[in-house]
C-alpha positions in Angstrom: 55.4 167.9 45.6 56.7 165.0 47.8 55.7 166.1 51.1 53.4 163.3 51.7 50.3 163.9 50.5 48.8 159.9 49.8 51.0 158.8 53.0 48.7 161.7 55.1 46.0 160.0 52.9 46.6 156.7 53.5 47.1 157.6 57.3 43.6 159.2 57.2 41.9 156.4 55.6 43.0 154.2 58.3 42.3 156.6 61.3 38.7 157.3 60.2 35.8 155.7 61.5 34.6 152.7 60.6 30.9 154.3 59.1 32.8 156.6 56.7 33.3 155.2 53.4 36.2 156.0 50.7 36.7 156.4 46.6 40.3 156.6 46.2 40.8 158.1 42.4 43.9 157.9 41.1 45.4 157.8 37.3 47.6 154.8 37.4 47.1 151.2 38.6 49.9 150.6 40.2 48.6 153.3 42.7 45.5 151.5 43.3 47.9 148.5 44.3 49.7 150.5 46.9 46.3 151.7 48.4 44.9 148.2 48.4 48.4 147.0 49.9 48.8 150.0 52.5 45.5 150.4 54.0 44.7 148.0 57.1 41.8 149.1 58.6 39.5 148.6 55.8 39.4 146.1 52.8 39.5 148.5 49.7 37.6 146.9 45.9 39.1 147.5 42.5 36.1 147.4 40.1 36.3 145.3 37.5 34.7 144.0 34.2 33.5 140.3 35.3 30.0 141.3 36.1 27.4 140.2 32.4 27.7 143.7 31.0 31.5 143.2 31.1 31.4 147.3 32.0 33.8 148.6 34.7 31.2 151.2 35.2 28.5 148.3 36.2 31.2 147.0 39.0 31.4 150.5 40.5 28.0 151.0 40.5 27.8 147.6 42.3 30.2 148.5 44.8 28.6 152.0 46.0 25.3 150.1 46.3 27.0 147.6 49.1 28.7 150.2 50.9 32.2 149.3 49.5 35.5 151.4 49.9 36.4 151.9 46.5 39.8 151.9 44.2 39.8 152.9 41.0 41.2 155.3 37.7 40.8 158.7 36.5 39.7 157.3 33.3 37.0 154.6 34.6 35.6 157.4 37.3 35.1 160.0 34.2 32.3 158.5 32.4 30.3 159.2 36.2 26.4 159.6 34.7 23.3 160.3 36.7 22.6 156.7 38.2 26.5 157.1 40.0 25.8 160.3 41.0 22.3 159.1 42.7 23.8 155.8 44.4 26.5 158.5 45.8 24.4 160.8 47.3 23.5 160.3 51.2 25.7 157.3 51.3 28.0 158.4 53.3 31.2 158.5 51.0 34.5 160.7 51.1 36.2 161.2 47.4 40.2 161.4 47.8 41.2 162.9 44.2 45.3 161.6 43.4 46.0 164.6 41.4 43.3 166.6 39.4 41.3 165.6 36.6 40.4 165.7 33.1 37.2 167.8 33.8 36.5 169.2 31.0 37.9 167.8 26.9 37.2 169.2 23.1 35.3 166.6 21.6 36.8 165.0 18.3 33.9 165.8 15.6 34.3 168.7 13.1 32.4 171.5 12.5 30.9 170.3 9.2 29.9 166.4 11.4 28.5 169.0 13.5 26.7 170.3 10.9 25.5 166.9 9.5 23.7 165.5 12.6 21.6 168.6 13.4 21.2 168.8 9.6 20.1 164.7 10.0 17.8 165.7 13.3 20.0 163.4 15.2 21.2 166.1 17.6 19.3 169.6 19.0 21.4 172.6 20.8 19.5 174.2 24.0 21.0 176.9 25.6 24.4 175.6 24.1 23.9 172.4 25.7 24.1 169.1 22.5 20.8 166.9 23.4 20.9 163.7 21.4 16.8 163.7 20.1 17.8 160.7 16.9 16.0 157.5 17.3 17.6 155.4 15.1 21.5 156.0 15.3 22.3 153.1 17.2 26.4 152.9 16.9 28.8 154.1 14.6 31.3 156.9 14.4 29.4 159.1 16.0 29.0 156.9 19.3 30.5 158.5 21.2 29.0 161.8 20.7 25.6 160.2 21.2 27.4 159.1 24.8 28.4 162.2 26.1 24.9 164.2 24.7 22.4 161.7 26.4 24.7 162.1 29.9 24.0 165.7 29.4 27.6 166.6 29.6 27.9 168.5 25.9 28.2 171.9 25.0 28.2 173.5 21.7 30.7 176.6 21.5 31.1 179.6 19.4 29.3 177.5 17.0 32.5 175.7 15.7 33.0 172.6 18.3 31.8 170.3 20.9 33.2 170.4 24.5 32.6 167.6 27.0 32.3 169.0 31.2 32.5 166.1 33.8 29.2 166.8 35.9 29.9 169.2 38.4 26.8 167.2 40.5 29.2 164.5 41.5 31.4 166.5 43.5 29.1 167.7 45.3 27.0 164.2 45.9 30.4 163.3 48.1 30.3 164.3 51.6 34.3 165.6 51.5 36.4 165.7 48.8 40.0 166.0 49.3 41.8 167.3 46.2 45.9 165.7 46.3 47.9 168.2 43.9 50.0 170.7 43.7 49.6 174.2 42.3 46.1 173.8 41.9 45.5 177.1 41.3 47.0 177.2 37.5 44.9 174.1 36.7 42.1 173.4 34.7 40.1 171.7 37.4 40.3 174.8 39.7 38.5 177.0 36.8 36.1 174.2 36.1 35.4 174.7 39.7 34.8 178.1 39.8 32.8 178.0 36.7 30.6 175.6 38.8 30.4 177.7 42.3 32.5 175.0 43.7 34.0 176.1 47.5 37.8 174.9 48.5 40.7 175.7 51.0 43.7 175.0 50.6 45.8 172.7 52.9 49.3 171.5 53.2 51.0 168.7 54.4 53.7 168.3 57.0 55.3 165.2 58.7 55.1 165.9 62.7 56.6 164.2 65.8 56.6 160.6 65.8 56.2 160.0 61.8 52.8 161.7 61.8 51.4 163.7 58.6 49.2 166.6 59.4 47.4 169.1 57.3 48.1 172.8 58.3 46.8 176.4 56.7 49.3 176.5 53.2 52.0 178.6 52.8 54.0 179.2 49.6 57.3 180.4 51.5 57.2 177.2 53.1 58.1 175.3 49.7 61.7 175.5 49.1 61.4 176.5 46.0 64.5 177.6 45.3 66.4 174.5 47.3 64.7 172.5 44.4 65.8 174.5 41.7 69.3 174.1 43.2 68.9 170.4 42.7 68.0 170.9 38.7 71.4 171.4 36.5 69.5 173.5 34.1 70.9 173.4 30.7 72.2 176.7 29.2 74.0 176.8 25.9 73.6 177.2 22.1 71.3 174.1 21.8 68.9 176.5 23.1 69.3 178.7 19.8 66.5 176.4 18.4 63.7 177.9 21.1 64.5 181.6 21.7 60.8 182.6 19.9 58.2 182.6 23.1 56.2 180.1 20.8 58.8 177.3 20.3 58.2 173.9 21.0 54.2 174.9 21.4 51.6 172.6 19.7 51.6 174.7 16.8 55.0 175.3 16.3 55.6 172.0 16.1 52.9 171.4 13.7 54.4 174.0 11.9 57.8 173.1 12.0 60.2 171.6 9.0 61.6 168.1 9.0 65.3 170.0 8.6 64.1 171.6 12.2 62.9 168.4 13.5 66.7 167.0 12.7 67.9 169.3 14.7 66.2 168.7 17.6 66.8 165.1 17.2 70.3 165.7 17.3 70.1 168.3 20.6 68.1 165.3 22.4 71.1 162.9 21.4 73.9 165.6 22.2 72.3 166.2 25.2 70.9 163.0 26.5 74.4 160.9 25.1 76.8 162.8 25.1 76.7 165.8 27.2 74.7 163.4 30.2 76.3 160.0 29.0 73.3 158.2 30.5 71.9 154.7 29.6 68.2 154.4 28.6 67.2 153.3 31.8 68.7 156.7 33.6 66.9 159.1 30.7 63.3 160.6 30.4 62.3 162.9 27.4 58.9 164.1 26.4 57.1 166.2 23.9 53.7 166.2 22.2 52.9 162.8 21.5 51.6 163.2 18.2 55.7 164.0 17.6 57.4 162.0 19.3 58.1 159.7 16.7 60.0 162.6 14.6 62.2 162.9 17.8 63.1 159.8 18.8 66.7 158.4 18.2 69.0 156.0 19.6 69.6 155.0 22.9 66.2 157.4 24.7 63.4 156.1 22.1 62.0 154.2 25.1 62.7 156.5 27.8 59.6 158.3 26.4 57.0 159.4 29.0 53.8 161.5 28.6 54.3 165.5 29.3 50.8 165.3 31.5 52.4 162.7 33.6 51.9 162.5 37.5 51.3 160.4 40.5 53.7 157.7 39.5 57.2 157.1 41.5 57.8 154.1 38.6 60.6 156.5 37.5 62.0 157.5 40.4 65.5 156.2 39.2 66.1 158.8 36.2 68.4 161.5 36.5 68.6 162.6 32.7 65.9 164.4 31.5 64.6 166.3 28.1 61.2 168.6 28.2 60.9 169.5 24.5 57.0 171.5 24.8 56.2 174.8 25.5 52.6 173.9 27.4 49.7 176.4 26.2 45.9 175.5 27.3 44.0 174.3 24.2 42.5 177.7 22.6 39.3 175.8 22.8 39.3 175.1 26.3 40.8 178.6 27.0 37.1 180.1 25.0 35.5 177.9 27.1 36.4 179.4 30.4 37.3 182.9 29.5 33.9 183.6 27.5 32.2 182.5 31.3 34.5 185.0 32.7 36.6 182.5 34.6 40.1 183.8 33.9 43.0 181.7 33.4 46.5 182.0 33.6 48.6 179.9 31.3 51.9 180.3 32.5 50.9 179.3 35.9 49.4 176.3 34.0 52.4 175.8 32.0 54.9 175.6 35.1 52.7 173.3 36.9 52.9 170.7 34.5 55.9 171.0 33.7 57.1 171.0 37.5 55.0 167.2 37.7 56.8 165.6 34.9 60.4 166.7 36.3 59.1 165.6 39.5 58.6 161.9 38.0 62.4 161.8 38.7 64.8 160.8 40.9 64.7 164.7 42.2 61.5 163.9 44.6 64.3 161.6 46.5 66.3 165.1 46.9 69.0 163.9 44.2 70.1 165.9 41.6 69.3 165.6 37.6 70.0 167.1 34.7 68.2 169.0 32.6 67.2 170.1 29.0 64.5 172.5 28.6 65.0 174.1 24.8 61.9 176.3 25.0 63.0 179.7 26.3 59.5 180.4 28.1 59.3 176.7 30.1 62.8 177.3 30.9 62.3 181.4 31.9 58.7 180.0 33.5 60.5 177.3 35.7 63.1 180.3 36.9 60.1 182.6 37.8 58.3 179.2 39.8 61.7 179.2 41.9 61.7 183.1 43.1 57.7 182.8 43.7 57.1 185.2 40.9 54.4 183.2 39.3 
């Protein structure tokens, strides 16, 4: 984290020669801005939704087809089908990743809507693979279902629910894709690739003589881990009373959990975030599960909200008061997925990553110090481990 990896990138772009073509990916669109703004060598396109389809997909498509170095989201770049993948191949294109993906998703139907459409003949399930064989659904609830089975990209697990896998095919109709994370070994996209027989090395990045980045063989040692935990002052007091089970403050837990409870930890956030840090709004960032964040918000930080999956983004590089209130399992779903394939997967390696991104969102990746609430006892135990290269 922070050691230059889109300035390498946007150094590479410019340095490489004028036949090899780019997709920059990245979540946010004020990234795409900064590419588009730093790159001089070659005029990068943002697709857009002007063309008579009104379909960002159509514009991308567009753009491959004329040889185009190419900006764009996470979001638009996921809905890839066969068609992108053939306009991809051969031409000559590089894929820079900004942090990983959403490769693979549980798909929001329920077992018994699962039951209703092969019950209706709309759907089939071959070799656990959802092929959409109805003629006459033409939109409705189940649209996108119908979507994601006719891009051949659903799977039917365990026979209880639906799981959508990006293509694995595009990767490999790029000739290089560079991968810009960190960690990427706890991540979902590093099982998804060795589900798939995907290849990768890992690189790091350095800044050399005269300003220059340079990628060089990775090496944990050479992270600092424990210079960055010296920058974090970690929270440790009774406001911690409220996360000593190793469950706390995980998605079902907080399901779970009584409004009494949820009063509590409204009033740690406030103690912690007003009082104890005295910081203004504009100085504080807090997460949790977003379908709770609501229950949790209060006075003075109700707008300092920002996503626990965050990354990529320096918007919040001011903030200096911070609150992690999640304890960050893989979905069991997902977990089926990968372990049932024999792809093992460690979770607190996946936890400490993603929680190590969102703290990273503030004003420590300038080298400052912040403060810190973590009341789960594992993220808090997990992020200790991270620092003495024990996980």
């Amino acid at each position: 984290m922070g050691s230059g990896k889109t300035s390498w990138a946007i150094q590479h772009i410019n340095e490489a020669p004028e036949q090899e073509r780019f997709i920059y990916i990245t979540p946010y669109l004020d990234e795409i801005t900064r590419i588009k703004g730093s790159v001089t060598s070659r005029r990068f396109i943002e697709p857009n939704n002007r063309n008579h389809a009104r379909k960002k997909m159509q514009s991308l498509k567009a753009c491959i087809a004329a040889g185009d170095d190419i900006a764009a989201t996470h979001s638009l770049f996921q809905t890839a089908d066969d068609e992108l993948i053939d306009l991809i191949t051969g031409a000559g294109y590089t894929l820079i990743l900004d942090e990983v993906m959403d490769v693979i998703e549980v798909a929001s139907i329920s077992r018994e809507d699962i039951r209703i459409l092969r019950d209706s003949g709309e759907i089939d399930v071959v070799d656990n693979r959802v092929v959409w064989i109805g003629e006459g659904y033409v939109e409705g609830r189940f649209s996108d279902i119908k979507y994601l089975a006719k891009a051949g990209n659903l799977f039917y697990h365990r026979g209880s629910f639906l799981i959508w896998t990006f293509p694995p095919a595009v990767f490999r109709a790029f000739d290089n894709v560079i991968v810009m994370t960190y960690l990427f070994d706890g991540q979902l996209q590093r099982y998804y690739y060795d589900l798939h027989g995907i290849k990768y090395d890992y690189k790091s990045v350095k800044l050399a003589e005269g300003e220059r980045y340079c990628l060089t063989e990775y090496s944990r040692q050479d992270e600092g881990r424990a210079e960055i935990l010296g920058l974090i002052d970690l929270y440790e007091g009774p406001m911690n009373d409220v996360g000593s089970a190793s469950n706390s403050f995980s998605v079902g837990w907080l399901n779970n959990t009584k409004p009494e409870r949820y009063a509590q930890i409204k009033r740690n956030l406030n103690n912690f975030l007003r009082n104890i840090c005295d910081a203004a709004g504009h100085e504080i960032l807090w997460t949790t599960k977003k379908d709770h964040r609501q229950k949790l918000s209060g006075k003075g930080y109700t707008k300092s909200f920002l996503h626990c999956n965050a990354r990529a983004t320096n918007e919040y590089a001011d903030r200096w008061a911070l609150a992690y209130v999640f304890n960050r399992y893989m979905h069991p779903h997902e977990r089926a997925f990968f372990e049932d394939r024999d792809i093992s997967v460690n979770q607190d390696l996946l936890a400490v990553s993603d929680l190590l991104q969102w703290v990273w969102r503030s004003r420590i990746r300038r080298g400052e110090r912040i403060k810190l609430y973590i009341p789960s006892s594992r993220m808090r135990s997990l992020l200790v481990a991270w620092s003495e290269y024990k996980i």
